[in-house]
C-alpha positions, 0 to 999 in steps of 0.5 A: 380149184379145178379145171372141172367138184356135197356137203354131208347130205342135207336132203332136199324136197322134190323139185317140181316140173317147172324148176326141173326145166328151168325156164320152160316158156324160153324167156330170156329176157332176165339173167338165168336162174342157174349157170353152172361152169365147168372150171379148166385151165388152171395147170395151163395157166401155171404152165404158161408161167412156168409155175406148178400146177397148184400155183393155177389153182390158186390164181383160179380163187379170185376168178372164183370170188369175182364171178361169185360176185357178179353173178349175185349181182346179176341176180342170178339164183344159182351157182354151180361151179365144178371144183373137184371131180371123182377122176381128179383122184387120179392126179398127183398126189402132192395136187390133190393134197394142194387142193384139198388144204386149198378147198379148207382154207378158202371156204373157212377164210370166205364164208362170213363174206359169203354170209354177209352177202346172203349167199347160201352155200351148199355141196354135191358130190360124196363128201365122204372121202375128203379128209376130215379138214376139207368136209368139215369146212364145207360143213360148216360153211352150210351150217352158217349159210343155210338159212341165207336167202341170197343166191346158192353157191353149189360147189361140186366137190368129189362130183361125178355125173355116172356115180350120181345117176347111179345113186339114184337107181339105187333110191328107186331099186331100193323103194322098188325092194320095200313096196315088194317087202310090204306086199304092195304093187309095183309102182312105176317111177317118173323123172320127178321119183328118179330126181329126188335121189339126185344131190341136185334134187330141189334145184332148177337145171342150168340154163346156162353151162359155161366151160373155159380154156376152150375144151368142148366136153362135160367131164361128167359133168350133170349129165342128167341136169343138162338135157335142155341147158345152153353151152357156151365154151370160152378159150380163156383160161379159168384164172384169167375169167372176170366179170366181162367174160361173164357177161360175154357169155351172158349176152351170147345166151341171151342171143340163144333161142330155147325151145325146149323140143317145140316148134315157135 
């Protein structure tokens, strides 16, 4: 998968302030409720190993069943991972093909596990212009998981932050069009109207961003999501990440002191 990611829409209702924040009173006493991590390293993993670029992001799938694995086990209510985003078009062709034969067979040969551990598993991003093959597998595995009460695996696949925000200027111009349409007053909109364009509408913000190979940068990456998250940015490799660099990460967030813009 890749170093930086939904299903065909299933809208969800509005989240309310308090999950919008995350974890407003800054207790960071019990794992996070969301972390999302921004997957990089794979192509200079296989580099290093003088393997192409497909090889690493086949190395990066089990570091993606682990952590999987160990953040359910933490409890951890949300799952965001970065698999493909709206610029990684631009690479090679023969990659892109890779991942996305790659994305249809790992979700098909990993759902029922999924599934039998009450992962719920969801997507965000434009599914629309994945071929046939890689949508209907993520649709799928929706279809299946849907009802599961376990943590939610969130899956950015052909995610862009800017496209996202766009879209939901769009919701709201379009409502403004309509209230104008039925002769109704302008309606000033709030964060709350804004997110429920979002395709993280429902979801808590991340607590925690991790990003691996040691890049500083969100690679529009939940632009909007982020305002408040703790980053912690790790120089190993996406193929090389296990539960021990996870919980690394989880203790240095646990050291952090949220404040949320207040004063303590």
């Amino acid at each position: 998968m890749k170093d930086t990611g939904t299903a065909g829409r299933v809208e969800n209702p509005p989240r309310s302030q308090e999950m919008a924040r995350g974890r407003p009173d800054g207790n960071m006493s019990g794992p996070p409720r969301h972390i999302a991590i921004i997957m990089d390293g794979n192509g200079r993993w296989a580099k290093k190993r003088a393997l192409n670029r497909l090889k690493g992001h086949k190395a990066g799938i089990e570091a993606v069943r682990e952590t999987i694995r160990c953040a359910s086990d933490l409890g951890v209510r949300y799952l965001t991972i970065y698999s493909f985003s709206t610029e990684n078009w631009k690479r090679p062709q023969e990659e892109v093909v890779g991942l996305m034969d790659l994305f249809a067979k790992t979700m098909l040969a990993e759902v029922d596990g999924l599934h039998e551990e009450h992962v719920r598993v969801k997507t965000i991003g434009d599914l629309s212009l994945l071929p046939d093959e890689t949508r209907e597998a993520f649709e799928e595995a929706w279809e299946k998981t849907k009802n599961n009460t376990g943590m939610t695996l969130v899956v950015a696949v052909n995610y862009g932050s800017r496209q996202e925000i766009l879209r939901a200027v769009n919701r709201c111009a379009e409502e403004v069009a309509a209230r104008t349409a039925d002769g109704l007053a302008p309606k000033e909109f709030s964060a709350e109207d804004f997110e429920r364009g979002l395709y993280t509408a429902g979801m808590p913000d991340p607590d925690l961003v991790i990003r691996t190979s040691g890049e500083v940068r969100l690679s529009n990456f939940l632009l909007w999501q982020v305002a408040y998250s703790e980053f912690v940015v790790t120089d190993v490799l996406w193929p090389d990440f296990d539960r021990y660099e996870l919980l690394r990460c989880l203790l240095e967030f646990q050291g952090r002191d949220r404040r949320f813009g207040a004063v303590k």
